[in-house]
N, C-alpha and C positions, 0 to 999 in steps of 0.2 A: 396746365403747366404752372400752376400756381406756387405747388413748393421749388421749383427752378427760379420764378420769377424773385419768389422770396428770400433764397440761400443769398443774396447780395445785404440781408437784413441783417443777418446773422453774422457778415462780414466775411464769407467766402463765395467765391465766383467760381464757375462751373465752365467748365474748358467742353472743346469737344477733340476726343483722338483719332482724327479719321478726314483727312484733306484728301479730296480728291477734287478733280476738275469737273466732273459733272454739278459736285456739290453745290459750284461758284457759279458756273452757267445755266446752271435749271434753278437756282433764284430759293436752294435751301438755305443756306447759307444767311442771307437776310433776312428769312423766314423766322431763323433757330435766334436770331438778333433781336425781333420781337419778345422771343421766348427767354431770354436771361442769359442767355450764350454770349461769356464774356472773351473768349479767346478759343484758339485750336492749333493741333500742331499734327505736323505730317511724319510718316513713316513708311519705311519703302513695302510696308506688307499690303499696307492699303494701296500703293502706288502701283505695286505688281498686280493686284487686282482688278486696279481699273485697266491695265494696258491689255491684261488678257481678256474682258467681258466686252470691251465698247470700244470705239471707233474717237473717244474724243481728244488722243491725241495724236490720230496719224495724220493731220496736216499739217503741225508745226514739224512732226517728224520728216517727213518726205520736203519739205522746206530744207529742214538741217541738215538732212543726208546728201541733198543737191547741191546742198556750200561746201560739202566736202567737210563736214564739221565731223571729229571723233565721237567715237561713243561715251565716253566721258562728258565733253562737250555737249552733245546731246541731252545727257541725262540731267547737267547740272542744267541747259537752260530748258527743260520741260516744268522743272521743278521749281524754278526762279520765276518763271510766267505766273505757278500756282502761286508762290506766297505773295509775290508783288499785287496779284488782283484778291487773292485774301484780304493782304492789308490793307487796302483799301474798303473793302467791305466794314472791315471790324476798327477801322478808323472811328468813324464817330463812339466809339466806345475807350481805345485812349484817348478821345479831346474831353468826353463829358467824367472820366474821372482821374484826371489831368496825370495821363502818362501812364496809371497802375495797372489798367487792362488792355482789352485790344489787341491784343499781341497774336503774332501767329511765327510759330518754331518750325524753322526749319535744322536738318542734324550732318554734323561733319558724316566722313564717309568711317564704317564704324572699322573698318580695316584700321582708322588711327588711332583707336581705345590707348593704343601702349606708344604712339609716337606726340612727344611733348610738339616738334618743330612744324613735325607733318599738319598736325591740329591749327597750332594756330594758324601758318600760310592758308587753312582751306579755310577757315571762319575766317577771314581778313578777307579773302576770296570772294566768296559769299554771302556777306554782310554787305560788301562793295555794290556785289552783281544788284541784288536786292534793292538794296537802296531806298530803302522803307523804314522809317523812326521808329515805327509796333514791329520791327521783325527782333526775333530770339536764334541764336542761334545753338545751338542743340550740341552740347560737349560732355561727354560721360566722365562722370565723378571720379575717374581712377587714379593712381597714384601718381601717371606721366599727367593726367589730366588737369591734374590739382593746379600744375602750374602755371599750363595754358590760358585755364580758366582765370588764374589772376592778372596774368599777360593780357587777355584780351578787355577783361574789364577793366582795367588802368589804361586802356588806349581806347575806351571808349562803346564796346562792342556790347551789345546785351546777349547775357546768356543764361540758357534755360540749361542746368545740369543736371544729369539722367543718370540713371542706374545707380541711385544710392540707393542699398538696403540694409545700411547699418548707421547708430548713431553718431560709429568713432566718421565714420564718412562722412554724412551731413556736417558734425560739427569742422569738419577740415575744409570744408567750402565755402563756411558760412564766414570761415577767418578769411580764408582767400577772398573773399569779398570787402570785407574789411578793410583787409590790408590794401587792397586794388585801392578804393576809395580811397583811404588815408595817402594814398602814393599822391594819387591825384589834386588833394588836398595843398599836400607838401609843393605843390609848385603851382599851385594857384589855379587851379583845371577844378569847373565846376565837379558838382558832387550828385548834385541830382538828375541828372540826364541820364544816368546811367544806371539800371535796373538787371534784376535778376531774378531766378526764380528757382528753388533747389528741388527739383524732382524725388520723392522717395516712391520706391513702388515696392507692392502691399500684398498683391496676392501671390506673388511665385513665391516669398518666404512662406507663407501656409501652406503652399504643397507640397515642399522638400519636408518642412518642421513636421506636417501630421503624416507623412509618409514615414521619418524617424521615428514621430512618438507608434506609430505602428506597430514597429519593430517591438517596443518596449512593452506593449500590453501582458501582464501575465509572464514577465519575464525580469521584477525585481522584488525585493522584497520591501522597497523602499517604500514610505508612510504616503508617497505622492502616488496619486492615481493618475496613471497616462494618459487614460482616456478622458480626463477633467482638461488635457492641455489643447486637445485640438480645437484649432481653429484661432489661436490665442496670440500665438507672437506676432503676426503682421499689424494687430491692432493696438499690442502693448508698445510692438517698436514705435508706431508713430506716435502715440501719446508721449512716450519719453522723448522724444525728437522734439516735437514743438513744446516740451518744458524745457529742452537746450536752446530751440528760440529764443524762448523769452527769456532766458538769463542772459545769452551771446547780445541780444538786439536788446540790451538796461544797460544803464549804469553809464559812467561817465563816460569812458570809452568813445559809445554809440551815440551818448548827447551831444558830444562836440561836433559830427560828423551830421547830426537828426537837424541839430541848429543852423547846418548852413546848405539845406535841404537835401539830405542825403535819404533814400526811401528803403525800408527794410526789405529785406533780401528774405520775400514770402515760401513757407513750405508748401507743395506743389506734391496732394497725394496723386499719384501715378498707377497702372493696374488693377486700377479697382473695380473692372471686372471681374463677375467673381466665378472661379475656376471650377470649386466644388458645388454641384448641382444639390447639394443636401445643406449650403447654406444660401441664407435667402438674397436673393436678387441684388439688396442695398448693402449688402452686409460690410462693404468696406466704404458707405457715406454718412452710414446714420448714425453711427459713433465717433464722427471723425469730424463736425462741426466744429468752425472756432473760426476768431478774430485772424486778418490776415492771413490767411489759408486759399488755396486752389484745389480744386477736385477735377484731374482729365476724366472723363469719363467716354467709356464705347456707347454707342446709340442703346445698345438693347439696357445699359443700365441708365441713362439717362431715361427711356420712356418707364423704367419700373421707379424711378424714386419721382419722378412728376405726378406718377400714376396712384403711389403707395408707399411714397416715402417716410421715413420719421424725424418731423422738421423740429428741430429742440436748441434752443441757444445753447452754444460751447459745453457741449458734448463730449467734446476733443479733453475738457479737466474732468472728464465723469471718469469713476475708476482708475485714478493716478495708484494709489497706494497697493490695487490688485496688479496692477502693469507691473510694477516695480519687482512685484514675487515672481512674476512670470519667467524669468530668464532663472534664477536660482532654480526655481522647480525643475527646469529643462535641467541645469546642469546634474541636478542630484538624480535625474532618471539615463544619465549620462550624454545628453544632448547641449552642446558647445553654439552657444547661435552665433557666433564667432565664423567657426567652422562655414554653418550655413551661408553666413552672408557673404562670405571669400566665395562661393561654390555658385551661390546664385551670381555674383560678378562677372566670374569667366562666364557662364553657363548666359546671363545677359547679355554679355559681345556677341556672343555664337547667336543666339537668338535674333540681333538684330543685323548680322553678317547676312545669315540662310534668308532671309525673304530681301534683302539686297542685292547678292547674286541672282536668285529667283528674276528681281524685277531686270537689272542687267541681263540677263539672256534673252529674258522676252522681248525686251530693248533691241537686241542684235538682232535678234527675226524681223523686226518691224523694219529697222534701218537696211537689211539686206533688200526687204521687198519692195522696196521705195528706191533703191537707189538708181537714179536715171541711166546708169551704162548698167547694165546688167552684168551680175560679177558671176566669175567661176562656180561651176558647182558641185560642193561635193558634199559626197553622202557617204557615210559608214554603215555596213552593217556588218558587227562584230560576230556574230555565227557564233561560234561553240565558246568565243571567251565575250562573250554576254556580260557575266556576271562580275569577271575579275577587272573589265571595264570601267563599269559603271561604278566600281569600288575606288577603283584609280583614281578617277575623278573627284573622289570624296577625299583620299587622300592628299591628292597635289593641293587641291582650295585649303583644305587643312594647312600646308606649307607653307601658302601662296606663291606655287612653282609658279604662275606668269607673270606673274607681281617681280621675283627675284628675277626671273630673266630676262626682261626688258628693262631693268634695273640694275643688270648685270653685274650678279649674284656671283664670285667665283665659286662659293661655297656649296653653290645648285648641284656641282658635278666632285669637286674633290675638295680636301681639308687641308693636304700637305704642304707647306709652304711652298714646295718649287712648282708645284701644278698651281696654286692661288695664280701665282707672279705670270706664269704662261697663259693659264688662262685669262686675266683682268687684263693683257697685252694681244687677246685677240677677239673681241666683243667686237671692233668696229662696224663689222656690219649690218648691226642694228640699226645703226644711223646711216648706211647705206643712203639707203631711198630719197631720207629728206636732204643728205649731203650734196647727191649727184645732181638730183633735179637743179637747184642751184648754178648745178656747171655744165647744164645741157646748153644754154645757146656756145659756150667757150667749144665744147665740143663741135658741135654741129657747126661752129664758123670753120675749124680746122676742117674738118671734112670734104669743106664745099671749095673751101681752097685747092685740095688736095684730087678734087673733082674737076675745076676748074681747070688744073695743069694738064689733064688728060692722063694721069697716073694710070695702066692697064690692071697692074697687079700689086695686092697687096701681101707679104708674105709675113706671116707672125712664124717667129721662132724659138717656136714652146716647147715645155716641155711639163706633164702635169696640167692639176688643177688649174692654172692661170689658160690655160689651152683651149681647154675642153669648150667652155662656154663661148667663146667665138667658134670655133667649131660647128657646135650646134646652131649657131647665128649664121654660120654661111649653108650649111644644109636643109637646115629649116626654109628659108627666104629666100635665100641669092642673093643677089646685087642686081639694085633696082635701078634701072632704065640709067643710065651714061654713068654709074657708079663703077669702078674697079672691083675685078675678081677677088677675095679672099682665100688664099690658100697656108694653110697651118700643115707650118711641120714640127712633129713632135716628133721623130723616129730617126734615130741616130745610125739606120743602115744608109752604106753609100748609096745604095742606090734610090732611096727616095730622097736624098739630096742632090743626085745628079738627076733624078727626072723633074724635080723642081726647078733645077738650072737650063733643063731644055725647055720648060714652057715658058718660062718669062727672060725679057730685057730687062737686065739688070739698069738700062738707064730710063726708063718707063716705068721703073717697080718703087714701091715703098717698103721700105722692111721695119716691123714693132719688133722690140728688141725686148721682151717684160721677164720683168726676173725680182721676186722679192726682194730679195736678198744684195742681188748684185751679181752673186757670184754663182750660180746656176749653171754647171762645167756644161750642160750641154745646148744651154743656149748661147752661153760666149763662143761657144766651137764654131756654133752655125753662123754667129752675125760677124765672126772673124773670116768667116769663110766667103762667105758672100761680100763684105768689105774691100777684099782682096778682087772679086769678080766686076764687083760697079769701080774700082780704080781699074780695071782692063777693060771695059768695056769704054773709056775714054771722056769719062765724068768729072766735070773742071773742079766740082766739089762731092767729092762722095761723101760727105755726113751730111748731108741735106739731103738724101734716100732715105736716112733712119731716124727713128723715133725710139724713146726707151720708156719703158714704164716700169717703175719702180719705188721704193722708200726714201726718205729723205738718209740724205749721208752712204748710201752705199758707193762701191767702187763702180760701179754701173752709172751711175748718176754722174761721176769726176770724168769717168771715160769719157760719156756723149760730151760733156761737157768740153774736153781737151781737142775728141774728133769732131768737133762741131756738127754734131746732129742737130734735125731740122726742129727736134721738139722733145721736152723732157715730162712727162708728166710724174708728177710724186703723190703717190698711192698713201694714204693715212697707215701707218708702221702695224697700226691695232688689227688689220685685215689680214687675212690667213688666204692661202691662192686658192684652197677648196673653196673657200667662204666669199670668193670675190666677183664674182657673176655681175654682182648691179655695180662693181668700180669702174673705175679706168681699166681695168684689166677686161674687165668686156664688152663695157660700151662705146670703148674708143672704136674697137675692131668693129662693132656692131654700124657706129655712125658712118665709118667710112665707106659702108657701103652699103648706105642707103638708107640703113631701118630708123624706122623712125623710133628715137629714143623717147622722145617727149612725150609721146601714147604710150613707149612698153612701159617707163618710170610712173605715169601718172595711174596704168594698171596696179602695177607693185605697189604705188601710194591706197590707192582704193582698199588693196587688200590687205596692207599694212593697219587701216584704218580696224578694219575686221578683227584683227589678231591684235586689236589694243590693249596691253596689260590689263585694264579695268575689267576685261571679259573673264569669266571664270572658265574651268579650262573644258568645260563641256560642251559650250558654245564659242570658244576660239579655233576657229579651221584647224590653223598650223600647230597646235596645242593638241589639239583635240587628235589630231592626224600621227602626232611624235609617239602620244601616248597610248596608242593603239600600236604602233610597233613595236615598243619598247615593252610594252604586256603581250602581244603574240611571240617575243623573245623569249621572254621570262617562261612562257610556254610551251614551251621547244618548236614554236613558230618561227625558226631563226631565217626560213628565204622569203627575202621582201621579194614577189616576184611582181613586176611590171607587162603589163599588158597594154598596148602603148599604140594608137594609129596610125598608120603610113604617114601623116602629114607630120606629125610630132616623133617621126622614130629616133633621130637626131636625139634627144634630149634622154633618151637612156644612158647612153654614154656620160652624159655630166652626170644625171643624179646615182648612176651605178657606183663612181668614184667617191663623190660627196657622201656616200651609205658607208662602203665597206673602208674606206681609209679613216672616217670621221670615227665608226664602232669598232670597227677589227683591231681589239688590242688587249693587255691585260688579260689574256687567252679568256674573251669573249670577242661574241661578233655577229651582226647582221650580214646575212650570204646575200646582196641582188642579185636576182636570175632577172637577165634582162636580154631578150630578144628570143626567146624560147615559143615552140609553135604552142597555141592554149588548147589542153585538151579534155577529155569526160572526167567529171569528178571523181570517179574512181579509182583515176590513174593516178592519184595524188596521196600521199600521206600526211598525217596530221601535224608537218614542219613548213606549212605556207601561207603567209596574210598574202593578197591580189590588190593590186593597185591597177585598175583601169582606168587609162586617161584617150580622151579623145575631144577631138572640135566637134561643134554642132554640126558644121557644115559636111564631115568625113565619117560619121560616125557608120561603122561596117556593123548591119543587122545580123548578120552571122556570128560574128564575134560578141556582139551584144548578147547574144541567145545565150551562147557557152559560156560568158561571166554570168549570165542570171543564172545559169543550171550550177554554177561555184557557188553561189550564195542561195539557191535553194538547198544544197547538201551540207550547207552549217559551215562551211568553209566561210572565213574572213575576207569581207570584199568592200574598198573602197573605190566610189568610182567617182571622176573627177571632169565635169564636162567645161571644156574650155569656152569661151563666147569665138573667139578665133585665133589663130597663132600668134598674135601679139600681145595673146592673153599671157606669154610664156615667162614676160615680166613677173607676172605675181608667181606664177612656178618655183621661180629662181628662189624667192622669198619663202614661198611655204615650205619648200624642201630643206632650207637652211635651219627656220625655225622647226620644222617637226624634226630634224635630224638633231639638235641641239638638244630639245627636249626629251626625242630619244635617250639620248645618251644620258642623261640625267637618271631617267627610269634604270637603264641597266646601269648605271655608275660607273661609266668610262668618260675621260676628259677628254670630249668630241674635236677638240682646236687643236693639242699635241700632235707633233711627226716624229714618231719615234724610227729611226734609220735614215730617215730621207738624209739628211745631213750625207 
């Protein structure tokens, strides 16, 4: 290891690219410290590698998954453990060269390449977590970057900037640095505490460049030979880059800033693995020697230049005056490195996106397997749309459709302004889950009150979506042991309101009165009606019978208010009555008789957790679930059909409504077929994705057979095993968000009621 140990002679220090946690607990790491190893930095290609060969991070994981920590959460503090016991490792290396090495990089998430605010909140973030003097934080050079990157080093944060592969680049970071220090400066904030490091990476410009000059061979007449240029621009660019160094880091400027110890902001070659098998092993170390300098390097080229390197002082000034011709020759063979270096940028994001997502999904298997309640489970097998699947997915990450819709994106589903305003006015129940949890004991005390008085019956007087879901909450469950009966009337013939009136005492009964809006003619009908029957039945105060659920400011809300009802709850306005399952609209009706909300919400939190924006949408259930109907749509797969077990049959009804009112519109539409007998694949045409859902505990082997014989004849079959019927919390959820996402895919605005009105 001799020419490693000596590259620190020569004034450059040899990085290693490739953190992992084996690295730091099997004692390499220390090892390579012997060996010249002056710093390292992680990336999530290496990080997806080690989660899928080895076992050495599933016990911090099954830790984090039992606190109920998100996948985000997760991931940031896997990766926080690795650089924190890094830097301690590569600590005695910034003490003995006081401050300049030692370092270990950790990288914002690369989704924020193009967001200046997003950047800095996650390196402030991170930097914090960390908590380590030798940590870097990893901000790619781009133009939202530029600014970040001065923001955070004027407050203090070191940063290693990545993805330069052009000069006008480097030299625009090398000012932001500058400038950061000078700010610093200006109000009396040391100057040397605070370090940087400007990444240029070396070998993806030679693969696009000799892939153009390619093109070129035998195809100009010009005096320049094409084939003299391969291989040439990654190494011309960085030579011309560190003679912008040295002019940027001289001069008075730099002295006044060098005098009150401020440390230059070193060039940091990157990629110098080297791509082309027909150049040699060191090919982007051994000409790239110089004062001030870093070289990251992969393992396999770290062992060829220890091995058979060529160790020569400042190397890095050899061939100035050939660099310089380098770019003109491109351009007179009609190659722009302009061009190239925009193209390698984007083409860098994407490249450090893909093994990001990568290591994120493999993440969500881990965190699924580990989780102590064992959650729902569902499989897809997409049968004959295979292919147009698997593309989907590539598209939506492209978009970042789960990013915008937990973000609540109006722009996901329509562009017009009056759809923007309706829809951004019906997202709330996103926030459902973590809102309600919140108001379960508020709930859960009214209930026990309303248990306590010996109330027999509970009657909701719905009508629609606000209905359904207590609905299915009383057929699912019942009313658990001294709890009051639930009966919902949605149906506006007399005569299911005068057999409502023969089962119960109007002065033993409760009546929920829920109405969006307010004005809902056929629930004001019913709770007028009944109003009229608890003042005859000889009730000293009949508005202590009723309860009203609804928005803030409706004439519903002034009524209870005027008739002195016993309770008013006000439903967040942003909630839509399809989309209101985990509100007040259903877990009131749900608690009063009995079910325990605190387990159904804390399920919906668990799987809430699952379908975390940070998931790419291949590995998010509810994502993953939307998009699979909304491309058996697109494929004249238009009947979402439901195959659904006796104990869960109840919950057709809600998600039937939730499908075809959320898509049926803009003459498009998802058909539910829901309560149909299941029969031989045969009898089917090529218009049906299957949704089989059932408990562990109920699941009917007959029924099993004939969904497996659907998905052995290429038909579309998701099947969905619940852990038990309290699992129906995250139902609620997943059906919300895959119908949302649905609709995105066929481009219908899933929140509109176009006629309900």
């Amino acid at each position: 290891m001799n020419n490693l140990l000596k590259l620190s002679e020569y004034g450059q220090s040899y990085w290693l690219d490739n953190l992992t946690r084996q690295k730091i607990t099997g004692g390499e790491l220390r090892k390579r410290m012997t060996e010249g190893l002056r710093g390292i930095t992680s990336n999530p290609a290496t990080f997806s590698k080690a989660l899928s060969e080895g076992n050495d991070y599933d016990e911090q994981i099954r830790l984090l998954a039992g606190q109920g920590k998100s996948l985000q959460e997760i991931y940031e503090e896997l990766t926080v453990k690795d650089l924190q016991d890094a830097c301690d490792i590569l600590k005695p290396a910034y003490d003995e060269t006081n401050g300049i090495d030692g370092f270990v990089s950790l990288e914002v998430s690369p989704y924020l390449a193009h967001d200046t605010e997003g950047t800095k909140n996650e390196a402030r973030r991170l930097f914090k977590a960390v908590n380590k003097v030798n940590c870097y934080i990893k901000i790619p050079g781009t133009p939202a970057g530029v600014p970040a990157i001065e923001e955070m080093l004027y407050e203090g944060i070191n940063v290693n900037i990545t993805l330069l592969f052009s000069i006008a680049a480097y030299e625009s970071v090398a000012e932001a640095y500058i400038k950061a220090l000078e700010r610093r400066d200006a109000e009396g904030k040391p100057v040397g505490d605070v370090i940087s490091v400007a990444s240029f990476f070396l070998s993806r410009i030679d693969v696009l460049a000799d892939q153009l000059i390619g093109h070129k061979i035998h195809s100009t007449n010009n005096p320049v030979k094409p084939e003299l240029l391969f291989g040439k621009a990654a190494i011309a660019s960085a030579k011309l880059a560190y003679q912008s160094y040295k002019r940027i880091f001289s001069g008075d400027r730099w002295k006044r800033l060098a005098d009150k110890g401020a440390r230059v902001q070193r060039p940091l070659w990157a990629s110098t693995g080297t791509k082309d098998p027909l150049y040699s092993e060191t090919y982007y170390v051994d000409p790239l020697i110089g004062r001030d300098t870093v070289n990251t390097m992969p393992e396999t080229t770290i062992a060829a230049f220890a091995e058979k390197g060529t160790l020569r002082e400042n190397t890095i000034e050899e061939g100035l005056e050939e660099s310089k011709k380098i770019f003109g020759e491109l351009k007179s063979i009609g190659i722009d490195i302009d061009f190239i270096t925009e193209q390698l940028l984007h083409d860098g994001i994407q490249k450090f996106i893909e093994p990001f997502d990568k290591a994120v999904t493999m993440l969500a298997s881990k965190r699924a397997e580990f989780l102590p309640n064992p959650e729902t489970k569902q499989t897809i097998a997409p049968g004959a749309l295979k292919s147009s699947f698997g593309e989907a997915f590539k598209s939506m990450n492209k978009k970042q459709y789960t990013r915008r819709l937990f973000s609540k994106d109006p722009y996901l589903w329509k562009n017009d302004p009056e759809n923007l305003k309706s829809i951004k006015n019906r997202l709330g129940w996103l926030d459902s889950v973590n809102l309600f949890t919140e108001k379960i004991n508020e709930i859960k005390s009214f209930a026990n009150e309303i248990k306590n008085e010996g109330v027999k019956h509970v009657v909701l007087l719905g009508m629609g979506g606000s209905s359904l879901c207590p609905e299915v909450a009383q057929k699912t469950f019942g009313p658990a042991e001294g709890y009051p009966e639930l009966i919902v009337l949605d149906n506006t013939s007399p005569e299911a309101v005068l057999n409502i009136k023969e089962k119960i005492n109007p002065a033993a009964t409760l009546f929920i009165v829920p109405s969006k809006s307010g004005t809902t003619t056929e629930t004001l009908s019913f709770y007028k009606y009944f109003y009229v029957k608890v003042n005859e039945s000889g009730s000293d105060n009949s508005g202590k019978h009723f309860i009203a659920i609804t928005d803030q400011g409706t004439p519903l809300e002034e009524e209870a208010k005027n008739k002195g009802f016993r309770r008013t709850f006000i439903n967040p306005s942003d909630i839509g009555g399809r989309y209101s399952a985990l509100s007040y609209f259903g877990l009131v009706p749900m608690a009063l008789i009995g079910i325990d909300i605190e387990k159904l919400l804390a399920n919906a939190h668990q799987f809430q957790l699952s379908c975390d924006p940070f998931i790419p949408a291949q590995a998010n259930p509810a994502v993953s679930l939307g998009a699979l109907v909304g491309i058996a749509y697109k494929q004249g797969r238009d009947k979402l059909t439901f195959i659904i077990s006796e104990s869960l049959s109840a919950f057709g009804d809600w998600v039937e409504q939730l499908v075809a009112e959320s898509t049926g519109k803009d003459e498009k539409g998802i058909i539910p077929v829901v309560g149909e007998d299941t029969a031989k694949p045969e009898f089917y045409l090529d218009d049906r994705l299957f949704v089989y859902m059932y408990t562990k505990a109920d699941e009917d082997p007959i029924l099993t057979k004939k969904v497996n014989a659907l998905e052995k004849a290429d038909h579309p079959v998701v099947k969905i095993e619940l852990q038990e019927k309290i699992s129906l919390g995250a139902e609620f959820l997943r059906w919300e968000i895959a119908t949302a996402a649905a609709g995105a895919v066929i481009g219908v605005n899933p929140f509109d009621e176009p006629n309900v009105a």
